[in-house]
PQR file with spaces between the fields and no chain letter, atoms N, CA, C, O and H, PARSE charges and radii, in Angstrom:
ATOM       1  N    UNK     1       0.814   -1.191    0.000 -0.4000 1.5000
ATOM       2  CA   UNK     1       0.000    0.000    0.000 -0.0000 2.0000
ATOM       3  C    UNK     1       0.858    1.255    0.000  0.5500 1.7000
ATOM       4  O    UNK     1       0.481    2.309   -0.512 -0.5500 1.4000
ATOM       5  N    UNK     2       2.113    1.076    0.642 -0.4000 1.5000
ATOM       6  CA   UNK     2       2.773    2.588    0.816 -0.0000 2.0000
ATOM       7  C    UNK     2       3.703    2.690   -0.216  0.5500 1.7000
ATOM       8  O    UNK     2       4.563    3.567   -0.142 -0.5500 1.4000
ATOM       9  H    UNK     2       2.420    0.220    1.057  0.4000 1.0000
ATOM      10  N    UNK     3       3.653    1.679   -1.484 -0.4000 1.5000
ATOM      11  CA   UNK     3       4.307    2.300   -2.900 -0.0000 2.0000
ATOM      12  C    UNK     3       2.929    2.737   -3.684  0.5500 1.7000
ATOM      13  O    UNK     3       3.366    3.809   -4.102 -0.5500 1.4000
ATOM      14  H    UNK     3       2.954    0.966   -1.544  0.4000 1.0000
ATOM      15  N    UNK     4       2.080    2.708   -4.003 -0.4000 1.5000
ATOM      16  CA   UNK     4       0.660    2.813   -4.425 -0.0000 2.0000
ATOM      17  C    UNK     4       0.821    4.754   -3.797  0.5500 1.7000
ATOM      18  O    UNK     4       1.060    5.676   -4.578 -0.5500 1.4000
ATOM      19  H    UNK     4       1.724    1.838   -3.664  0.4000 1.0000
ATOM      20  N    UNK     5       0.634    4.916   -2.418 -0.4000 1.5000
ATOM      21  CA   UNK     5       0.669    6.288   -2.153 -0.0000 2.0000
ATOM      22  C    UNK     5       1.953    7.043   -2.683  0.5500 1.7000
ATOM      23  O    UNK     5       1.884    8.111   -3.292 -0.5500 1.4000
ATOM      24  H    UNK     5       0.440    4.168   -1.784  0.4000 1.0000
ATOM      25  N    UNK     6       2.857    6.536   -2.459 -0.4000 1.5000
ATOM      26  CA   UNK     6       4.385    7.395   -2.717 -0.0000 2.0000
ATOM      27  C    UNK     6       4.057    8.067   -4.422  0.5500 1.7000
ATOM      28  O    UNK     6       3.954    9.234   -4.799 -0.5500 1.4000
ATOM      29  H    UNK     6       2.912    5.669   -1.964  0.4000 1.0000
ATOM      30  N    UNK     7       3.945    6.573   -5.289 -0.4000 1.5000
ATOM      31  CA   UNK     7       3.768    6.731   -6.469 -0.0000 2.0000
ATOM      32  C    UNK     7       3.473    8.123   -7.163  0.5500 1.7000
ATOM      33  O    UNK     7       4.364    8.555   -7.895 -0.5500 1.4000
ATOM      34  H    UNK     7       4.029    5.625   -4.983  0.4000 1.0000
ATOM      35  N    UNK     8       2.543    8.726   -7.042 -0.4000 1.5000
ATOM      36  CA   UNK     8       2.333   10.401   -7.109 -0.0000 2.0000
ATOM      37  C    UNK     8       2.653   11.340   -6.848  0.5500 1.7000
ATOM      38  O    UNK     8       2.306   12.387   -7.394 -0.5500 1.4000
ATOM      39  H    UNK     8       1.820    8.375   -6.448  0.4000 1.0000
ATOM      40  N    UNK     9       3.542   11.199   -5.775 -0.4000 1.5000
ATOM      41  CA   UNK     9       4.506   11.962   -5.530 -0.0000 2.0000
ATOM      42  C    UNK     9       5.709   11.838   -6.435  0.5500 1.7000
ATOM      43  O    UNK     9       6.341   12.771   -6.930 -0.5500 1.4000
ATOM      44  H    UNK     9       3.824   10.348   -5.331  0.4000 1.0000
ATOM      45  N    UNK    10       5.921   10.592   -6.569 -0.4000 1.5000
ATOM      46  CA   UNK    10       7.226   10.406   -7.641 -0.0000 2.0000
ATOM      47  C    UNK    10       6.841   11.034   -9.153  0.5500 1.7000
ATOM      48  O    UNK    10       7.677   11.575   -9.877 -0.5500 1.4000
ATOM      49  H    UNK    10       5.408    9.834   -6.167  0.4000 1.0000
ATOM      50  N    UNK    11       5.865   10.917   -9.390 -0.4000 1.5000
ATOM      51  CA   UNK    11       5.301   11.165  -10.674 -0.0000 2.0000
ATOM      52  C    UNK    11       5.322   12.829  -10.312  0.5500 1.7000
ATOM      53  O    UNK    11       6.233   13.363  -10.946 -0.5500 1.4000
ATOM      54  H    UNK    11       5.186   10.477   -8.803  0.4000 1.0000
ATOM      55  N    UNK    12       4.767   13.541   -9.690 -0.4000 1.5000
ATOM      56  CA   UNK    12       4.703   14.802   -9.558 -0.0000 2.0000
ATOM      57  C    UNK    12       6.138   15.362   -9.640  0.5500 1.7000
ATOM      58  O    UNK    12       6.418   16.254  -10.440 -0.5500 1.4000
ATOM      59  H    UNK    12       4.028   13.107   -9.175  0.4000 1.0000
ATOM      60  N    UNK    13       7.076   14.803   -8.765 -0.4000 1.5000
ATOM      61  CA   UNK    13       8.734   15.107   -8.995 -0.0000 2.0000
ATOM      62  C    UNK    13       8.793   15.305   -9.991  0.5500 1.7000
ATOM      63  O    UNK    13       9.039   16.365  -10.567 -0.5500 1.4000
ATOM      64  H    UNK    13       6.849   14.078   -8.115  0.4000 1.0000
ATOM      65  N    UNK    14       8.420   13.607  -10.652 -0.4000 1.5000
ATOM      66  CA   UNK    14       9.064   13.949  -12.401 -0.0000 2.0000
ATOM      67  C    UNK    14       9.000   14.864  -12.873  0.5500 1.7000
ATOM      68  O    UNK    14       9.946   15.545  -13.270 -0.5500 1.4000
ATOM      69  H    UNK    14       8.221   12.746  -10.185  0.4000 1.0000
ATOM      70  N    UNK    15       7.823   15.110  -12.945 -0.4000 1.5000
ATOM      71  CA   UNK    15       7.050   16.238  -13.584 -0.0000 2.0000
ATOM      72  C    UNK    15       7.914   17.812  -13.775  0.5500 1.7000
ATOM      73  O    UNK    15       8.287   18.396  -14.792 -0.5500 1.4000
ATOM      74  H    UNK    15       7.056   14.557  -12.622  0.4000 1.0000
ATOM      75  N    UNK    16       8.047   18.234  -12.023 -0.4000 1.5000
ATOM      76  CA   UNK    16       8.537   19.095  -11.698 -0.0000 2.0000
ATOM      77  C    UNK    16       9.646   19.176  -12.426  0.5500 1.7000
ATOM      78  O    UNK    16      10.000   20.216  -12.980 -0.5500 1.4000
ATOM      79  H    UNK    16       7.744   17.760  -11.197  0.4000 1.0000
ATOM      80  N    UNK    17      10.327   17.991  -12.482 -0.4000 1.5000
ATOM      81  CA   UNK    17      11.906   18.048  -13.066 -0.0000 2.0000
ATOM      82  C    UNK    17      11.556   18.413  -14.986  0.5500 1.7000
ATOM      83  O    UNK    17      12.179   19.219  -15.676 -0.5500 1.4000
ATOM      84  H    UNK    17      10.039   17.146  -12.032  0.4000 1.0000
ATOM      85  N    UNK    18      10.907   17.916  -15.235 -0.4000 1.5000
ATOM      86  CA   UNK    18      10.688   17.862  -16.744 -0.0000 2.0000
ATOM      87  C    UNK    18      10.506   19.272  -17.152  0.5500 1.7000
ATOM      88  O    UNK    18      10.911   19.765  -18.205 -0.5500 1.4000
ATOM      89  H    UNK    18      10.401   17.261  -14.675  0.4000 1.0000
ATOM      90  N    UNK    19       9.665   20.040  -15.935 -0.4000 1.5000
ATOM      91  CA   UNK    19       9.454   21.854  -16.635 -0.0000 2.0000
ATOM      92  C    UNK    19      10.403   22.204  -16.561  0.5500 1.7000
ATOM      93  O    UNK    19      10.883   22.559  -17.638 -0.5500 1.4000
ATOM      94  H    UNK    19       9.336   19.639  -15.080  0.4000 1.0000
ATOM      95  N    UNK    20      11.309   22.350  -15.313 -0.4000 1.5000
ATOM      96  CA   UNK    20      12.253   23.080  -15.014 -0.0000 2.0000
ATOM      97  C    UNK    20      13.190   22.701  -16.248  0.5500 1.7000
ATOM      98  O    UNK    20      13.958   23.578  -16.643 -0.5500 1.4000
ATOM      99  H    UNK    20      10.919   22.062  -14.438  0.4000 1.0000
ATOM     100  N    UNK    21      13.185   21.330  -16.953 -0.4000 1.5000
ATOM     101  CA   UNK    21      13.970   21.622  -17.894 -0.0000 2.0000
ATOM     102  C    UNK    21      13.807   22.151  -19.373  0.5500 1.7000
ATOM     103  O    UNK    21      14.536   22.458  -20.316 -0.5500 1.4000
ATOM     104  H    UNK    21      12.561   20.618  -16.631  0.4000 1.0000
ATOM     105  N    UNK    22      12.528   22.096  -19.088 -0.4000 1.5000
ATOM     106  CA   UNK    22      11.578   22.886  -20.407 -0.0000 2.0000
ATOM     107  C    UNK    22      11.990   23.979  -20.336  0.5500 1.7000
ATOM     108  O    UNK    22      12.879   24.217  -21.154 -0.5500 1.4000
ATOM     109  H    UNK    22      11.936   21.847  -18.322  0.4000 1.0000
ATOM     110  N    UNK    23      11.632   25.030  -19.482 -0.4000 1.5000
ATOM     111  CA   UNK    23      12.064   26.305  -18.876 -0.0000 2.0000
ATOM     112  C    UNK    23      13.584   26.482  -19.076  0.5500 1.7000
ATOM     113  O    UNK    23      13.895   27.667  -19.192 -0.5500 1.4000
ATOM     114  H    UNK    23      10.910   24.837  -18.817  0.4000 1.0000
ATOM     115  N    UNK    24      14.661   25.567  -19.149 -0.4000 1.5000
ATOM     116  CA   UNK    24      16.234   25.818  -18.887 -0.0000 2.0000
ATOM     117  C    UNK    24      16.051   25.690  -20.446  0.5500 1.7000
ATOM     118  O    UNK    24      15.817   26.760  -21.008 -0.5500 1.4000
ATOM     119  H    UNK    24      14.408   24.604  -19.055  0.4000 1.0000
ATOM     120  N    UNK    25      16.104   24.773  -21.098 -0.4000 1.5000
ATOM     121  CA   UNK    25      15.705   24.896  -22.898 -0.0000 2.0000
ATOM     122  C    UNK    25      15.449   25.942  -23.405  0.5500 1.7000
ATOM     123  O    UNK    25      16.177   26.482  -24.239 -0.5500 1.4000
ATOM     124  H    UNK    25      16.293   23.904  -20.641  0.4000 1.0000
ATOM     125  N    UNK    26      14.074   26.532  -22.872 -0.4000 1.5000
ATOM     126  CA   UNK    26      13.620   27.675  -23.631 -0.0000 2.0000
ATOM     127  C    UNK    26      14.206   28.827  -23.505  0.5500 1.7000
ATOM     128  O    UNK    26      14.114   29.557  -24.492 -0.5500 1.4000
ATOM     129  H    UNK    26      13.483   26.093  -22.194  0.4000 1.0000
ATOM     130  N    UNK    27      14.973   29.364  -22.306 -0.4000 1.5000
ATOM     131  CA   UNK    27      15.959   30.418  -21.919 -0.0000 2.0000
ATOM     132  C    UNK    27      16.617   30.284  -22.635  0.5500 1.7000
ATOM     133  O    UNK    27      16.691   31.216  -23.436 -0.5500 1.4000
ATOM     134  H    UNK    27      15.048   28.772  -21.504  0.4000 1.0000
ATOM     135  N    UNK    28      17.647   28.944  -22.893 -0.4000 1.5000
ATOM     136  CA   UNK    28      18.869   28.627  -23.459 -0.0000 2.0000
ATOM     137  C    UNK    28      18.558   29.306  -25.474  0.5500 1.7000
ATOM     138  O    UNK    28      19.283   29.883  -26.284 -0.5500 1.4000
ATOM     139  H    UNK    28      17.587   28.187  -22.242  0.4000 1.0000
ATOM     140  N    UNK    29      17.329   28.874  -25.496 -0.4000 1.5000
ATOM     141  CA   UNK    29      16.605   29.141  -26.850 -0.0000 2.0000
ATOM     142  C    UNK    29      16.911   30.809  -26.714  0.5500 1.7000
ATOM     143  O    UNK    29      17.832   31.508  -27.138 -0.5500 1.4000
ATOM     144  H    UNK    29      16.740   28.404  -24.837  0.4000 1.0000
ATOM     145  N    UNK    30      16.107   31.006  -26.186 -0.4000 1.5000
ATOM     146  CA   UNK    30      16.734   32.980  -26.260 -0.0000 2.0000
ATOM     147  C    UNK    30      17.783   33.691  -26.262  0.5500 1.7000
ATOM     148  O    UNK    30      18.355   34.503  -26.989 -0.5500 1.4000
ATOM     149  H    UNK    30      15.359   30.438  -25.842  0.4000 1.0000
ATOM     150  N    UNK    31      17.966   32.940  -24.764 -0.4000 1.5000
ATOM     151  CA   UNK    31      19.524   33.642  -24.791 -0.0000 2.0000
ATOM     152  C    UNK    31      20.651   33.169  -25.843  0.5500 1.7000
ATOM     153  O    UNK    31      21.686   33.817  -25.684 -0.5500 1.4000
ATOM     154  H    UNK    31      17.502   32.281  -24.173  0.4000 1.0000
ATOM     155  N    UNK    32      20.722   32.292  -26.791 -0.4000 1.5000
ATOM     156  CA   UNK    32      21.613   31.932  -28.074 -0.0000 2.0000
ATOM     157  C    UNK    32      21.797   32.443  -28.738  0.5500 1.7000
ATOM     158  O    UNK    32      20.817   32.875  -29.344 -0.5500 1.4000
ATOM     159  H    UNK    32      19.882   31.765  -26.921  0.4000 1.0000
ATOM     160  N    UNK    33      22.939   32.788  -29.150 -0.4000 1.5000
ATOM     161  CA   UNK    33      23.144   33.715  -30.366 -0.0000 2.0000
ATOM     162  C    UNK    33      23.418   32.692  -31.492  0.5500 1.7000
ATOM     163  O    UNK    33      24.006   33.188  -32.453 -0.5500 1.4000
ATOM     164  H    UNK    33      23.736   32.437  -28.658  0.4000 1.0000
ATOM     165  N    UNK    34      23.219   31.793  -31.560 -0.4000 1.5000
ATOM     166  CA   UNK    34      23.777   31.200  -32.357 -0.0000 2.0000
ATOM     167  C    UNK    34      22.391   30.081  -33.009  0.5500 1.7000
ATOM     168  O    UNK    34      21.527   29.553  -32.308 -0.5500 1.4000
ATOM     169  H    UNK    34      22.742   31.390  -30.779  0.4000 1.0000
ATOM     170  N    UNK    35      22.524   29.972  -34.364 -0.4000 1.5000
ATOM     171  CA   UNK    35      21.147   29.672  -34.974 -0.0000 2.0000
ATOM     172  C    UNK    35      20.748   27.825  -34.651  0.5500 1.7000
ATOM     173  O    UNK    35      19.629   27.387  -34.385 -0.5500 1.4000
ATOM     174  H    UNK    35      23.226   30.401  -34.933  0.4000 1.0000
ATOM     175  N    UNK    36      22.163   26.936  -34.793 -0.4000 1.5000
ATOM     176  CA   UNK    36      22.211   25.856  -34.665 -0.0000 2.0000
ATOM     177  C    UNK    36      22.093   25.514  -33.067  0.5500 1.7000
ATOM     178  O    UNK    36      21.482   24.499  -32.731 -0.5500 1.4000
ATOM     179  H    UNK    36      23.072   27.292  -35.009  0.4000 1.0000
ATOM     180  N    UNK    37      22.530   26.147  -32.347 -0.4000 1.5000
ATOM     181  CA   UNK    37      22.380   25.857  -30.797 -0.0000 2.0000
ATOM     182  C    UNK    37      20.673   26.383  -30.634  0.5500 1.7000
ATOM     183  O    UNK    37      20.105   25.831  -29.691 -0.5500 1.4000
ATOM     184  H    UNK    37      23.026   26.971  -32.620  0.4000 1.0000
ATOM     185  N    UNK    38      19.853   27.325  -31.398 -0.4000 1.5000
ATOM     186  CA   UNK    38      18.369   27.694  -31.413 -0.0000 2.0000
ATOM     187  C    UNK    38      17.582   26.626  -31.544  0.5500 1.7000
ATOM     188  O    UNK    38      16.485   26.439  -31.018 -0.5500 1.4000
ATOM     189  H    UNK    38      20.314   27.773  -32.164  0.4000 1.0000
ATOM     190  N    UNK    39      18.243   25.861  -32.340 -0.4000 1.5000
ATOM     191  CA   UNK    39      17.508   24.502  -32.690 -0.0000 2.0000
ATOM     192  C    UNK    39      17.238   23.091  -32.105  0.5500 1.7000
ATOM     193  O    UNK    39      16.301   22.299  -32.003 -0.5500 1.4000
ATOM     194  H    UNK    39      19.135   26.014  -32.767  0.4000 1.0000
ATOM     195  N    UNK    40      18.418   23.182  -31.808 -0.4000 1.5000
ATOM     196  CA   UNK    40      18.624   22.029  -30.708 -0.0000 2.0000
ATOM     197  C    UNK    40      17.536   22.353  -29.512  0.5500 1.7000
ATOM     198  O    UNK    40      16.571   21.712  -29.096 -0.5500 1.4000
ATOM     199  H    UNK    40      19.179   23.826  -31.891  0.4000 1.0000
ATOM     200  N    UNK    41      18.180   23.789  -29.089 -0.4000 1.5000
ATOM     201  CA   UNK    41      17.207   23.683  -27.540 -0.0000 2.0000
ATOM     202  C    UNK    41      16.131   23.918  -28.082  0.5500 1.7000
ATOM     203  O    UNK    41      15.392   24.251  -27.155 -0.5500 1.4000
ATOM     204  H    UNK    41      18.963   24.310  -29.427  0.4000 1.0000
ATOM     205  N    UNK    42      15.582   23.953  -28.994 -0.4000 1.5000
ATOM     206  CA   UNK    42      13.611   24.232  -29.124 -0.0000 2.0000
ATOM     207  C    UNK    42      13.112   23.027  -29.377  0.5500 1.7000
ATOM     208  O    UNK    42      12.002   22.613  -29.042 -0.5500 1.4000
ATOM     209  H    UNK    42      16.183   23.682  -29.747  0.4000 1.0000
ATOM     210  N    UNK    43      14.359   22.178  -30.276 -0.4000 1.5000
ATOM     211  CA   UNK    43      13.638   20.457  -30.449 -0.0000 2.0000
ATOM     212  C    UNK    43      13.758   19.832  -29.035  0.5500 1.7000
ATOM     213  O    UNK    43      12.843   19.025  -28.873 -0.5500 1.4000
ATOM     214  H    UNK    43      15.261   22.514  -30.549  0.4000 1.0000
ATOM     215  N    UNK    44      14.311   19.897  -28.301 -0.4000 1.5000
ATOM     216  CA   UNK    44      14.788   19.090  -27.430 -0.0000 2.0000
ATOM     217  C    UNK    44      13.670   19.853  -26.013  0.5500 1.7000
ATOM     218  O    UNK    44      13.712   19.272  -24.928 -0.5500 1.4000
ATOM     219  H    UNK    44      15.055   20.552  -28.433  0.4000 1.0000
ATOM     220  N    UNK    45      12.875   20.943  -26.132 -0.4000 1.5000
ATOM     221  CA   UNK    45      12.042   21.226  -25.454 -0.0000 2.0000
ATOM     222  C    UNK    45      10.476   20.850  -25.957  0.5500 1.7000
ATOM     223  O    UNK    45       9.434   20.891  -25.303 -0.5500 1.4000
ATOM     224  H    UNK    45      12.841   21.415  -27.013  0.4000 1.0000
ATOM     225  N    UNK    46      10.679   20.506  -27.229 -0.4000 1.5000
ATOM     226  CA   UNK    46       9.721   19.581  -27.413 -0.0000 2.0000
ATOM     227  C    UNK    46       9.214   18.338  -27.319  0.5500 1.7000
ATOM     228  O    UNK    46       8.058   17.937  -27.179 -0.5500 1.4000
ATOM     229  H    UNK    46      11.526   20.473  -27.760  0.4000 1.0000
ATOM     230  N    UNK    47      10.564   17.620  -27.446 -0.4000 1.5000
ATOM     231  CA   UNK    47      10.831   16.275  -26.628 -0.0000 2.0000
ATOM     232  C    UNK    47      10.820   16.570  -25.167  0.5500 1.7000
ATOM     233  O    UNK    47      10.458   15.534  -24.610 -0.5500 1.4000
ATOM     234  H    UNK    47      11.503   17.945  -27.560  0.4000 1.0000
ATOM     235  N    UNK    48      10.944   17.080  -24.690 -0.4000 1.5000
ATOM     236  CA   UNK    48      10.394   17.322  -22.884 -0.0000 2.0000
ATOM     237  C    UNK    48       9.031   17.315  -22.853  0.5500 1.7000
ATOM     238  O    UNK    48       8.411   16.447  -22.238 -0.5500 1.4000
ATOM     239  H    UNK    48      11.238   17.922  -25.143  0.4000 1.0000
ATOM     240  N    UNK    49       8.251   18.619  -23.747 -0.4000 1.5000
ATOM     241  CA   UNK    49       7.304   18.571  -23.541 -0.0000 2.0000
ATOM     242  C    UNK    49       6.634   17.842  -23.663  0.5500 1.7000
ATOM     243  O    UNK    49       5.704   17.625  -22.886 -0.5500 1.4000
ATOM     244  H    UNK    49       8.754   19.324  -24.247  0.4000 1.0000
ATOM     245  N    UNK    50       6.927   17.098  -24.875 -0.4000 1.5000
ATOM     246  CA   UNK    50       6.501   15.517  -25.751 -0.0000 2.0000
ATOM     247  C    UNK    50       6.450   14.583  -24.316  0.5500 1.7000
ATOM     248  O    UNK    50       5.409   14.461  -23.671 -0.5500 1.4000
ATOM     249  H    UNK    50       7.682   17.275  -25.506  0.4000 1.0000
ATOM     250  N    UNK    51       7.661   13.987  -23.950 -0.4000 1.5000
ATOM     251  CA   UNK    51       7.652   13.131  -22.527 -0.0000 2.0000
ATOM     252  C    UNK    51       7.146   13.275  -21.587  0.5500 1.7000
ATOM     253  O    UNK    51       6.655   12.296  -21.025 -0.5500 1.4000
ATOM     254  H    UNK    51       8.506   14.086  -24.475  0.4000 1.0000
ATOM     255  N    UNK    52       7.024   14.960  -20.848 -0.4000 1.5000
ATOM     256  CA   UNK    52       6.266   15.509  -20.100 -0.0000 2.0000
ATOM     257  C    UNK    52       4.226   14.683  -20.189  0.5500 1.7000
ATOM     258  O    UNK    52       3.583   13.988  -19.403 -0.5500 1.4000
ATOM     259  H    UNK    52       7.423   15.755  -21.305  0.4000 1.0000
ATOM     260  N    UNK    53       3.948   15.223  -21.423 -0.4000 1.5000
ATOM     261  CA   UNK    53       2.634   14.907  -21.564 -0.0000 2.0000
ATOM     262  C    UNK    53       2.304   13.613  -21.224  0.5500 1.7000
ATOM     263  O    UNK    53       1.550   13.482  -20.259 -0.5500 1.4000
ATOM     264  H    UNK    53       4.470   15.788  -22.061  0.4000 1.0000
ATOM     265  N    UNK    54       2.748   12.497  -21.871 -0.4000 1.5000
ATOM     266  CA   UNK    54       2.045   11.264  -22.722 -0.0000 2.0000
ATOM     267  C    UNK    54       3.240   10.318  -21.172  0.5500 1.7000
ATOM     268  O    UNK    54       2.602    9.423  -20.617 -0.5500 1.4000
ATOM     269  H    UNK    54       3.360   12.604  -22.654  0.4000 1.0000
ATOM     270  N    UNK    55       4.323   10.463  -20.757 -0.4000 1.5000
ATOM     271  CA   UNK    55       4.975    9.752  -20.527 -0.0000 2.0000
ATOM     272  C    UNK    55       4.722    8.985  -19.086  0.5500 1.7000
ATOM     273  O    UNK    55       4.080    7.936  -19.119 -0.5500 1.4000
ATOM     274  H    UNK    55       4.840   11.190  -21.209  0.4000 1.0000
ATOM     275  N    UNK    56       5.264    9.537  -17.683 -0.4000 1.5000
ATOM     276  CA   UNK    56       4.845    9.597  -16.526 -0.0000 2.0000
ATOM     277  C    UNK    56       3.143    8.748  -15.841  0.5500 1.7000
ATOM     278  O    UNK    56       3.071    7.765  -15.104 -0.5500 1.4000
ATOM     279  H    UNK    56       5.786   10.390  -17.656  0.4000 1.0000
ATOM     280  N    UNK    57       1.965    9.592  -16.439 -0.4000 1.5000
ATOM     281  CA   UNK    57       0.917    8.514  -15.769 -0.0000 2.0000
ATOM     282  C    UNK    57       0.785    7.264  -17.035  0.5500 1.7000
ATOM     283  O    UNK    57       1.052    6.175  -16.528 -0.5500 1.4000
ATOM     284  H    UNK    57       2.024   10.390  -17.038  0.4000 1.0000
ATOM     285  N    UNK    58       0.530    7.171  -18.167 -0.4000 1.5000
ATOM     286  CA   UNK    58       0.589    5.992  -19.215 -0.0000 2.0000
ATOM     287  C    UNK    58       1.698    4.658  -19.002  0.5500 1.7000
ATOM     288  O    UNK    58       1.629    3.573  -18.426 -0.5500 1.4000
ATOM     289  H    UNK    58       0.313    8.056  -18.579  0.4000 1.0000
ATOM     290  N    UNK    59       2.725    5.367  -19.786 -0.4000 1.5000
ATOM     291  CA   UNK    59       4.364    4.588  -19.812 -0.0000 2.0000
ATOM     292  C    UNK    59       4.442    3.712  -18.646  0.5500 1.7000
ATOM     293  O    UNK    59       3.940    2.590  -18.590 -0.5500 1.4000
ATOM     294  H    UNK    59       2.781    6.248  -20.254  0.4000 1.0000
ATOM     295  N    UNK    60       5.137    4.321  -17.671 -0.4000 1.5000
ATOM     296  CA   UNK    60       5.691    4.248  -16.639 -0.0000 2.0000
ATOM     297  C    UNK    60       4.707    2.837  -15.982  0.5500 1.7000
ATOM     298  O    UNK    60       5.302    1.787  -15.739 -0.5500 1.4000
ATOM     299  H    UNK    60       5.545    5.232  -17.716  0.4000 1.0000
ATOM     300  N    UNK    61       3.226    2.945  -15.745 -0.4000 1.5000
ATOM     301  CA   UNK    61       2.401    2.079  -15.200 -0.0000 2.0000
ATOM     302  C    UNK    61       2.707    0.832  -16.310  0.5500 1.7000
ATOM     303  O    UNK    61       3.129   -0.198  -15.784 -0.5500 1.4000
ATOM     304  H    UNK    61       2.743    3.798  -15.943  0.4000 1.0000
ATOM     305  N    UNK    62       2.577    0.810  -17.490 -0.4000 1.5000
ATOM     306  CA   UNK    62       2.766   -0.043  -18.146 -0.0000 2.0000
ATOM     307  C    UNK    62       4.006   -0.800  -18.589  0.5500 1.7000
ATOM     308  O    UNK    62       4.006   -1.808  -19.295 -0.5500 1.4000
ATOM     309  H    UNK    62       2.234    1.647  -17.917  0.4000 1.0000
ATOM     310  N    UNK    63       4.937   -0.252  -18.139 -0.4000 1.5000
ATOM     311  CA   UNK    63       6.469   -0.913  -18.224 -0.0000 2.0000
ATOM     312  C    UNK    63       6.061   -1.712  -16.558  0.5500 1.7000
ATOM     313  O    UNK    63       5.705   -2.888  -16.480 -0.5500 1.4000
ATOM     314  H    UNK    63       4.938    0.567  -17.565  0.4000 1.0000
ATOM     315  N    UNK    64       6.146   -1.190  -15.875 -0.4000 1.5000
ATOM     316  CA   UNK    64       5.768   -1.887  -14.419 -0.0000 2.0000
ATOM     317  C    UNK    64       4.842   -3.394  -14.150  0.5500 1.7000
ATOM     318  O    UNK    64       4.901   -4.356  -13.383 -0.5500 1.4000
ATOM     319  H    UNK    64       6.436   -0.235  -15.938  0.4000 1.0000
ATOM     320  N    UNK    65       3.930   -2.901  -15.352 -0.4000 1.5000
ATOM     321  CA   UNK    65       3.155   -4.215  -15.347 -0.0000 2.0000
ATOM     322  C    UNK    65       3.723   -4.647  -15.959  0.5500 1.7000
ATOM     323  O    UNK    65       4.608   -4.781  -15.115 -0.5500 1.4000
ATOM     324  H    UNK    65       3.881   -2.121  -15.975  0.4000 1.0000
ATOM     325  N    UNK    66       4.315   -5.266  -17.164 -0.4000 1.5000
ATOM     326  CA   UNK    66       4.918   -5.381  -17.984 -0.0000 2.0000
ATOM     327  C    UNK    66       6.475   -6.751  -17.256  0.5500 1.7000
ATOM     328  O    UNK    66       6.697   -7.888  -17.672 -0.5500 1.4000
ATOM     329  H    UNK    66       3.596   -5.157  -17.850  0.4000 1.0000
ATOM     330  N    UNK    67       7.146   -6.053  -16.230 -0.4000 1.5000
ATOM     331  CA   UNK    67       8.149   -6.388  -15.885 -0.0000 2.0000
ATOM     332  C    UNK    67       7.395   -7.172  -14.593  0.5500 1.7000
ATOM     333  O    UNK    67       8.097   -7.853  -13.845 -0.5500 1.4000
ATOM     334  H    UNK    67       6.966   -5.129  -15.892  0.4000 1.0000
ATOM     335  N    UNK    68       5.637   -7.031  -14.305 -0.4000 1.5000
ATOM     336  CA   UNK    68       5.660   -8.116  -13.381 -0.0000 2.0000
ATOM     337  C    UNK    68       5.028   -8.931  -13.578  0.5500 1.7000
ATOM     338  O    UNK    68       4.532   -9.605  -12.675 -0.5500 1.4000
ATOM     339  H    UNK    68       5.067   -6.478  -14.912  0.4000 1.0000
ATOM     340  N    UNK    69       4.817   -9.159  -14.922 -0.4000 1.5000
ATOM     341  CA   UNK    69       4.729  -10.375  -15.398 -0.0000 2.0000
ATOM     342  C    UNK    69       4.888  -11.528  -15.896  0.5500 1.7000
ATOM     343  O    UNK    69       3.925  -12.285  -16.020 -0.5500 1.4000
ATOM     344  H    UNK    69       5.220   -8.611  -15.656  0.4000 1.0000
């Protein structure tokens, strides 16, 4: 029962961690002077955001079941 409660909390961490790096991306996106480093951090904040969304409550439950079976 007390991994069942924790669980959401871990997921909420994630979470937390995933903006903050959305947020460090998108700065990095501005503050660049440089056109090829623009790119990188805007794809790669889309892939956050991308993982952010779909990843954490879906994924995560289903690799779990997955490995206890």
């Amino acid at each position: 029962m007390e991994a069942k409660s924790q669980r959401p909390k871990e997921q909420e961490g994630t979470i937390s961690v995933l903006n903050a790096a959305i947020e460090a991306m998108n700065l990095a996106k501005e503050l660049s002077s440089v056109t090829p480093a623009k790119a990188v951090f805007g794809s790669v904040s889309v892939i956050l955001t991308m993982t952010r969304v779909c990843f954490p409550p879906i994924c995560v439950d289903r690799v779990r079941a997955e490995v206890h079976l």
